[in-house]
N, C-alpha and C positions, 0 to 999 in steps of 0.2 A: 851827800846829805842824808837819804837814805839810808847809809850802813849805820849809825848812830841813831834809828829810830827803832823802837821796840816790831816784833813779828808783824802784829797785827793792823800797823800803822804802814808797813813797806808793804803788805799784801793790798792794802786798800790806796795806797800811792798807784802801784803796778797797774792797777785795775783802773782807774780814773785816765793814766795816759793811754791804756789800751784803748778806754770807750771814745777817749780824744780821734784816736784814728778811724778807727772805725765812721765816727759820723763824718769824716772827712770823704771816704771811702766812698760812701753810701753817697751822699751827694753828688757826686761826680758819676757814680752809675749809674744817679738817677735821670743828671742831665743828657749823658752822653746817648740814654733809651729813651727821651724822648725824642731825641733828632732823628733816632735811627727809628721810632715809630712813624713818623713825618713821612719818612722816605718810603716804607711801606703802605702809609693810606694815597701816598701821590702815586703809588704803581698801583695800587689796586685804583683809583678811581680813571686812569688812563685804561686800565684794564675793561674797565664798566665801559666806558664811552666808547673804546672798539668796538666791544660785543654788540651795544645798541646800535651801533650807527651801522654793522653790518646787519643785525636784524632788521632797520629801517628800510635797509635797502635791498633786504629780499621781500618785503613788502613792495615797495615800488616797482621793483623788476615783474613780482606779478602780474599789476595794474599795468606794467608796459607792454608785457607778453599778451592781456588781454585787448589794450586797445588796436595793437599791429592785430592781431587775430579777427576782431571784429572791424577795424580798416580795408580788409581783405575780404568783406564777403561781400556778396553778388548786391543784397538791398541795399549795405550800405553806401559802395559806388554808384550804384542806380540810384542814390538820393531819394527809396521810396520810402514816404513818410508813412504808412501803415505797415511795410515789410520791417524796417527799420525799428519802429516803437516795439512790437513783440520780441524781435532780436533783444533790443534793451532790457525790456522787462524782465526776460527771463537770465538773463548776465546778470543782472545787479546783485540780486540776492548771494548770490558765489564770492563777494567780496563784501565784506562789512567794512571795509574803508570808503567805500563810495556813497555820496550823496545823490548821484545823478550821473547818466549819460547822455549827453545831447549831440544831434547834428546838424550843423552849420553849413549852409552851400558858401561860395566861395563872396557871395557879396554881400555875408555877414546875416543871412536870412536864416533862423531857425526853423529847419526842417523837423524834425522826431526829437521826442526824449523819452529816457523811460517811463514817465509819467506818461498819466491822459493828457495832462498838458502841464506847463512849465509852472514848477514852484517858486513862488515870489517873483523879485527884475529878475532879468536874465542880466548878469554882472558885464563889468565893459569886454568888448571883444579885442582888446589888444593884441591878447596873445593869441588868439584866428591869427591877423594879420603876421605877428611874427611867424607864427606858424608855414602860414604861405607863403611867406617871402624867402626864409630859409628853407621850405622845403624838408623838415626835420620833426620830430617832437622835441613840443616846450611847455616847460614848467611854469606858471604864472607865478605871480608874486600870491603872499596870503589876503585873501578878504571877507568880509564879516558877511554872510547873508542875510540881508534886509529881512526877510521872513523868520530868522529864527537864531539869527545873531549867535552862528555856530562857524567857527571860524573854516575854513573851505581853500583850494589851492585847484586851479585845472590843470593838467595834462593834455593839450593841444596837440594832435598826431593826425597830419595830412591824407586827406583820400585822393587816390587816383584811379580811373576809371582804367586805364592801364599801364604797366609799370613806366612808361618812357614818357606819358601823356603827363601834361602840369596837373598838377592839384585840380579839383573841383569842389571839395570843401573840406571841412573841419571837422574831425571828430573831439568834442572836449570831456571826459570824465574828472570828474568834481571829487575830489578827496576829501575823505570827513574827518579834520586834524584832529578833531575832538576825539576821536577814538583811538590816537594814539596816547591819549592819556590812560588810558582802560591798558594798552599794551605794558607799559610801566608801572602799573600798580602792585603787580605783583613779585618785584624783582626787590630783593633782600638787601637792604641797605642799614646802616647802620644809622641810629636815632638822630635825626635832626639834617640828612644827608638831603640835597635835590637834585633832579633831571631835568633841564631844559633844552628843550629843541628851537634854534632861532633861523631864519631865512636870512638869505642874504642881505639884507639890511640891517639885521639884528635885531627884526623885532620877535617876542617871543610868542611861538605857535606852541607849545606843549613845555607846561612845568608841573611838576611831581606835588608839589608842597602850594596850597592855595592858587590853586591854577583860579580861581575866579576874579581874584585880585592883580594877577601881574600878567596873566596871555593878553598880549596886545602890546605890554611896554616893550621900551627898549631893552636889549640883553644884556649882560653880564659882561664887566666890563676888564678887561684884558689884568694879570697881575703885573704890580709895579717891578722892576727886576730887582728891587733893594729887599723885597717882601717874597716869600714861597705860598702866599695865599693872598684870595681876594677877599675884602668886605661887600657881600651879596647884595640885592635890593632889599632884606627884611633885615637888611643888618649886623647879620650874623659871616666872622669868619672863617670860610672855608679852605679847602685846599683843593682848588680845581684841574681837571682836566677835560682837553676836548679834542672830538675826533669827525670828520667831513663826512659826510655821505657820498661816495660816486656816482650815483645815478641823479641825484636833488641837489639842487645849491643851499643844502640846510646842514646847519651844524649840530651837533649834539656833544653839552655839557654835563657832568658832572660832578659835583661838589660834595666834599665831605667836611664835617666839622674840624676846624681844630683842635674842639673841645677832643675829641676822637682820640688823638695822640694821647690825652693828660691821663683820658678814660684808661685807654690800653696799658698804660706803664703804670698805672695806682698798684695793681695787684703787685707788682716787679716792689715798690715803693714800698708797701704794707708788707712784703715779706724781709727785706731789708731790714723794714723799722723792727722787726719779729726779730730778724737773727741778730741787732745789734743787743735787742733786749736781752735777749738769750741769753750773749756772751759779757756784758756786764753784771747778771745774773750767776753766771759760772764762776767768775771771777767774784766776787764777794762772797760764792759757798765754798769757792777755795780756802778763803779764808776763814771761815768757819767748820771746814772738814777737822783741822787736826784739835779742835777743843768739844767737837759733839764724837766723835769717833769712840771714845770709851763707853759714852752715855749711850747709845745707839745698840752695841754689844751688849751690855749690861741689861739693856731694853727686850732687846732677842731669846737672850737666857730666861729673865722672867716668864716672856710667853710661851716659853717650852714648857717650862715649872707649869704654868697653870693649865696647858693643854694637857700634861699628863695627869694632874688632879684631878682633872673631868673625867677622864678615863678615855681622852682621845689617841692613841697609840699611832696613827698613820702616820706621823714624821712631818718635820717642818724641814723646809730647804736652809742649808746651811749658811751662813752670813759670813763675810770678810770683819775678821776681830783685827783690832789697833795693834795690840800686843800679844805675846808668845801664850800668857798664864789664861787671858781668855780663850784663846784659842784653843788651848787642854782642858777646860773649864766645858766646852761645849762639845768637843770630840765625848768626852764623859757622858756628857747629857744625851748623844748620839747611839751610845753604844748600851745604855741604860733603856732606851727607848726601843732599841732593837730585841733587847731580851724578854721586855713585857710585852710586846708584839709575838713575837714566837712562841710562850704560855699561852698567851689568850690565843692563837691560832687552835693549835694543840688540844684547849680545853675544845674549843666548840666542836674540832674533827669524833674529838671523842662524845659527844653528847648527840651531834647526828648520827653515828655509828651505833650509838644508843638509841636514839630514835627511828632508824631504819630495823633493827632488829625486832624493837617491839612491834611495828607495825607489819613486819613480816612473821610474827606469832600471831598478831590478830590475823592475818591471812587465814595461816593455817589451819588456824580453828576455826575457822569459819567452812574452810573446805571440809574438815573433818566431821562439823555438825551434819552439812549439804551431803555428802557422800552415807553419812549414816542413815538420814532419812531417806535419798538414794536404793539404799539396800533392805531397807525395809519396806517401802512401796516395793522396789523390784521382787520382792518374796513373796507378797502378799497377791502382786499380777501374774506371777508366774503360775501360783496355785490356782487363779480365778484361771489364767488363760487355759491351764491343763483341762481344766472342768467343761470350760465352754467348747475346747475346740469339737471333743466327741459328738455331741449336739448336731453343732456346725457339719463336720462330714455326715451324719447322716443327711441332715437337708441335701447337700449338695448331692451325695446317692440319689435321693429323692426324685429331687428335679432334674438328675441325669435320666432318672429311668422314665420319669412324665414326659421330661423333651421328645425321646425316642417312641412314645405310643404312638400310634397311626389312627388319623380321623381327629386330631384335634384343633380347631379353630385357630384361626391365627390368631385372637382376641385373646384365646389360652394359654399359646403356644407365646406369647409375647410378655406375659404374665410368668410363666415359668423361667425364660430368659430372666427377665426382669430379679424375680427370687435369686435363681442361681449369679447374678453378679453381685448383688445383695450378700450375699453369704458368703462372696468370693474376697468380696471388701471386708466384710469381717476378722472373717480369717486372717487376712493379713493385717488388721488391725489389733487383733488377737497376737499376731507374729512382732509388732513394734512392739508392741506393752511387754511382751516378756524379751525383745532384744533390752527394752527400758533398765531391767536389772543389772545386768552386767554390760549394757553402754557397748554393744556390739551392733555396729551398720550394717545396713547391706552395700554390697559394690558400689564404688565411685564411678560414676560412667557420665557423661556429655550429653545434656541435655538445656534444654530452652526454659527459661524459668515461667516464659510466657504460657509454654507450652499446659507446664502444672497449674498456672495459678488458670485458664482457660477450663482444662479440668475439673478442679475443685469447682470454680462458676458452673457448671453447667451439672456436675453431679448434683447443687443445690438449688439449681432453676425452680424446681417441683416446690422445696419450700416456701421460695422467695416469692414464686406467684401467689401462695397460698398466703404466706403472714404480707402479700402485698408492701412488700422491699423491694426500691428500687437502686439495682447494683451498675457501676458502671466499673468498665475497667479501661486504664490509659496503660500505654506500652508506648518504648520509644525505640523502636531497630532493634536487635539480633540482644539476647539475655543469656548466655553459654556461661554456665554452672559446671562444677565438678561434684555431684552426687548421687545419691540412690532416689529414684522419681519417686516412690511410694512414700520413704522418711518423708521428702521434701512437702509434695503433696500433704502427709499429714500434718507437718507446721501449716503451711495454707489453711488448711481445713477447720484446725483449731482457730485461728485467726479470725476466719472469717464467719464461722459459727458463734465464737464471743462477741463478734460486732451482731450479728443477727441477732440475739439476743436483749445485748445493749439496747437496740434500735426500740424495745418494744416499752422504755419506759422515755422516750425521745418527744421532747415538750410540744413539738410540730405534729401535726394529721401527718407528715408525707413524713417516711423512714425512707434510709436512703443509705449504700455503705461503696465508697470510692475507692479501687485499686490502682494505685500505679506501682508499674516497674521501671525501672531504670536503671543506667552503667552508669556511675560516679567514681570516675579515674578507676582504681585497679579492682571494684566491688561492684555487686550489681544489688539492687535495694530494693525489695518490696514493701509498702505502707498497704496497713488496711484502716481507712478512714471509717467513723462513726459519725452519725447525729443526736447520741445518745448523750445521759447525764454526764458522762465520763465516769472514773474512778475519783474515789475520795481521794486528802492527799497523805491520809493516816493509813491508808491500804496500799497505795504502789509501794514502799517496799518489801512487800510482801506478796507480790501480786504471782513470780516466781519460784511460789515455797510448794511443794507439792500437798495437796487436799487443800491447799484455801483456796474458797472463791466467795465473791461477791453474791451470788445467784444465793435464792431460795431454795430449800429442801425439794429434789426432783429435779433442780437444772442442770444441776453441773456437778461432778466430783473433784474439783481443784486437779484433776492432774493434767488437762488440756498444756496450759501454758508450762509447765515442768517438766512434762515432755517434749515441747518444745524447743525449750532451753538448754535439754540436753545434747536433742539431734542437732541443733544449729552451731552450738559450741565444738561440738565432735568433728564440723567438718571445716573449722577454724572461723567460724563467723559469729556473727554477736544479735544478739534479739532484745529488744527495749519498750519502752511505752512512753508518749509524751501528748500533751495535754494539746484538745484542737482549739486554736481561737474562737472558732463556738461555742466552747465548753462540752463536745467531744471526746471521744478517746481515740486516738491512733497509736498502732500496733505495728511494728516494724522487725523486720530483720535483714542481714546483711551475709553477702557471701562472696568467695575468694569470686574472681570473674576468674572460670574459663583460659589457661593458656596451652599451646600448642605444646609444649612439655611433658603434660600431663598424661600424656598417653592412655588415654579412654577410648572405649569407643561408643557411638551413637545406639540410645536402645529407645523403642516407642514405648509410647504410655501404655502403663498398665491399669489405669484406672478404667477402663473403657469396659463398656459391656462386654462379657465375650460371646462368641458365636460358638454353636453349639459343636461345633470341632474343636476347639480349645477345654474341654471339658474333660 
């Protein structure tokens, strides 16, 4: 009947018997999962009711282990009712299942309990008697305690004054069933599931689910063999199981919903009803594949079309075409797309190759400005330094031949020292400004940066007390440099001479200028901190140009920091300036750290006074 209906009529025939089976299908998994869900909550709830009824009964085995223990000492055979009562007193607390321990001489007379004296009637003594007549421990049946209507169970365990001698009385510990309810409150069960504990008559001592309504009734009443679950006393169908206690004549039940099973196989159900949709889904765009399949293609190309009119070149992933001419149609548009992509790659390679050139001419010129004004300070220092040094050695003539007179004070004698390292630091200050010209160090040699900057502080102690500058300096462990001590020193020097100055237009009464040193990974860092205005921010980049300075006529001649920049750069390190959160200025520079490669060797400061044999 079918061959004789048009495509689109047999596609949607095909698909209608398919969904036929399918729900046929589906039905029958769902019944057959929830049987087999059934059989799973009846193993697990057999499984619960073991576990509790052996936990019940490592409880009990304790309370038995206790009372044979306390059966067995001296007060309790000796029936002495004050030895007896502190023995209790201090047991009980060790068990939170007991309500009480009492004992009974053998003609039913209570002797001792833990109490000062007995709470509420003392319950009937049956179970004494059983007790002594078997000669054994026994378990009484449950009873409600007059006093506080908490349901209760004794443990009857005969004393004997010696092992072969009859009884002479009754020890009975009172279990407080109540608190097996607290034992099960915390055992994971699924919604609406109960735990009942019943005694040999069936009446129930502990239930999970409104224990204040049903402890007391009768239990839970055996399932019909026609039926795999019982209708509970609230009603509700579960699927029970139950397991004995061996030390108690008490059983313990467990019951799970049946609802339980419908719960657990919904998800199985809901995924079914998912995949039947699915595939009556599948089956109807079956039949719509082969009339949208052109449109779909023809859909594809357009979006290419207008991704490349945006000027988006990155390519769209290629689509499954109906027919051969689309398919050449879009290899086209593929191959079109790859070649604007490759231009445009090409244009930009060349326009950064452009970019990086001109910014490597503005380098250049810039080094060539620097270097020029470089050569022009260095000619102008070179002439001042030829001039001064002459000066210079005669002083130090001077106060070589003063040191040597005989009869002079040491007050004089300290004073000409003094001159003579004065002029000694010159001179080699005199000796940087003209290495300044042609950018020529002295020796790289291994020293402490600590060392220099400790130096420089203490050459300007004299000031510092005077313009009343308070200096501190932080250091952290060992600061090993690769340099010439005097260069380095003069960066110091300059550094900390511009913050001393700073300091004196500094908005606070208290000046103040903070050094630390430090190793950060392969560099070692000195800051010199200010409390000063700081610089403008239309003058840091200039702050490194040689002759500018900030300072008024007579403070400074701009080449402190230029000199600087030179020495620190030459022995591959870098010098900067950045603004203090107080509005501040810190002054920094940075140097290679110190490696064992370097092959230096260790040489002492030359900043140091010298002694008149160094002379």
């Amino acid at each position: 009947m079918l061959s004789r209906q048009p495509l689109r009529r047999q596609v949607l025939g095909t698909a209608g018997l398919v969904l036929l089976v399918m729900v046929a299908a589906v039905l029958w998994s769902a019944r057959q999962t929830r049987l087999e869900r059934r059989s799973e909550i009846s193993a697990q709830a057999a499984s619960l009711a073991a576990t509790m009824a052996a936990s019940l009964d490592q409880y009990v085995a304790a309370i038995s282990g206790l009372a044979s223990t306390l059966s067995q000492h001296d007060q309790v055979r000796a029936l002495s009712a004050e030895g007896s009562h502190t023995l209790f007193a201090s047991a009980l607390p060790q068990q939170p299942l007991l309500l009480n321990i009492a004992l009974f001489s053998r003609d039913a007379v209570l002797v001792a309990t833990a109490f000062s004296s007995t709470p509420g009637t003392i319950p009937p003594l049956d179970f004494a008697q059983e007790a002594l007549r078997q000669d054994k421990p026994v378990l009484s049946d449950v009873f409600d305690t007059p006093s506080r209507g908490i349901p209760a169970a004794v443990l009857a365990v005969p004393v004997h004054r010696e092992p072969a001698d009859p009884p002479v009385g009754v020890l009975g510990l009172r279990l407080d069933l109540k608190h097996l309810q607290e034992l099960f409150s915390g055992i994971p069960l699924p919604a609406g599931s109960v735990v009942t504990v019943t005694d040999r008559n069936g009446r129930i001592l502990v239930r999970s689910l409104d224990p204040e309504k049903y402890v007391g009734m009768s239990g839970v009443a055996a399932a019909p063999s026609t039926q795999p679950y019982v209708r509970d006393l609230d009603g509700i169908d579960r699927l029970t199981a139950d397991a004995m206690l061996r030390r108690a004549p008490w059983r313990v039940s467990v019951g799970i919903p049946l609802s339980e099973a419908t719960l657990r196989v919904a998800a199985l159900w809901t995924r079914n009803v998912i995949l039947l949709l699915a595939v009556t889904m599948a089956a109807l765009l079956a039949s719509l594949w082969v009339a949208v399949g052109t449109t779909r293609g023809l859909e594809h190309l357009r979006a290419a079309a207008q991704q490349i009119t945006a000027g988006d070149f990155t390519g769209t992933a290629t689509s499954p075409m109906p027919n051969l001419e689309l398919r050449q149609v879009q290899e086209a548009f593929t191959t079109m797309l790859a070649k604007l992509r490759d231009a445009r790659d090409a244009n930009e390679r060349q326009m950064a190759e452009e970019r990086r050139l001109n910014e490597m001419l503005r380098s250049m010129q810039r080094q060539v400005v620097r270097q020029e004004r470089q050569a022009a300070v260095g000619m102008l220092l070179s002439g001042v330094a030829h001039e001064v040094n002459n000066p210079l050695q005669a002083i130090l003539g001077s106060t070589e031949l003063l040191s040597r007179q005989q009869g002079l004070s040491d007050a004089a004698r300290d004073e000409v020292e003094f001159m003579q390292a004065q002029a000694i630091r010159a001179r080699r200050i005199i000796q940087s400004l003209s290495r300044f010209s042609d950018n020529q160090l002295g020796p790289a040699v291994r020293l402490d940066l600590r060392e220099v900057v400790n130096e420089v502080v203490s050459l300007k102690a004299h000031d510092f007390e005077r313009e009343h500058v308070r200096v501190s300096v932080a250091t952290s462990g060992e600061c090993p440099v690769a340099a010439d001590f005097t260069e380095i020193a003069r960066v110091v020097f300059n550094l900390v001479t511009n913050a001393e100055q700073a300091t004196r237009g500094a908005g606070t009464s208290t000046r103040s200028i903070d050094i630390t040193v430090s190793v950060h990974g392969g560099r070692v860092r000195c800051e010199v901190h200010d409390n000063g205005p700081g610089v403008p921010a239309s003058d840091e980049p200039k702050l490194f140009q040689p002759f500018f300075t900030t300072r008024s006529v007579g403070d400074g001649t701009g080449l402190g920091l230029s000199v600087s920049y030179g020495i620190v750069q030459s022995y591959g390190g870098t010098i900067g300036y950045a603004r203090n959160a107080g509005g501040g200025a810190t002054f920094y520079f940075e140097l290679p750290l110190y490696t064992a490669d370097q092959h230096v060797q260790d040489r002492a400061p030359v900043l140091q006074p010298p002694r008149r044999s160094d002379v």
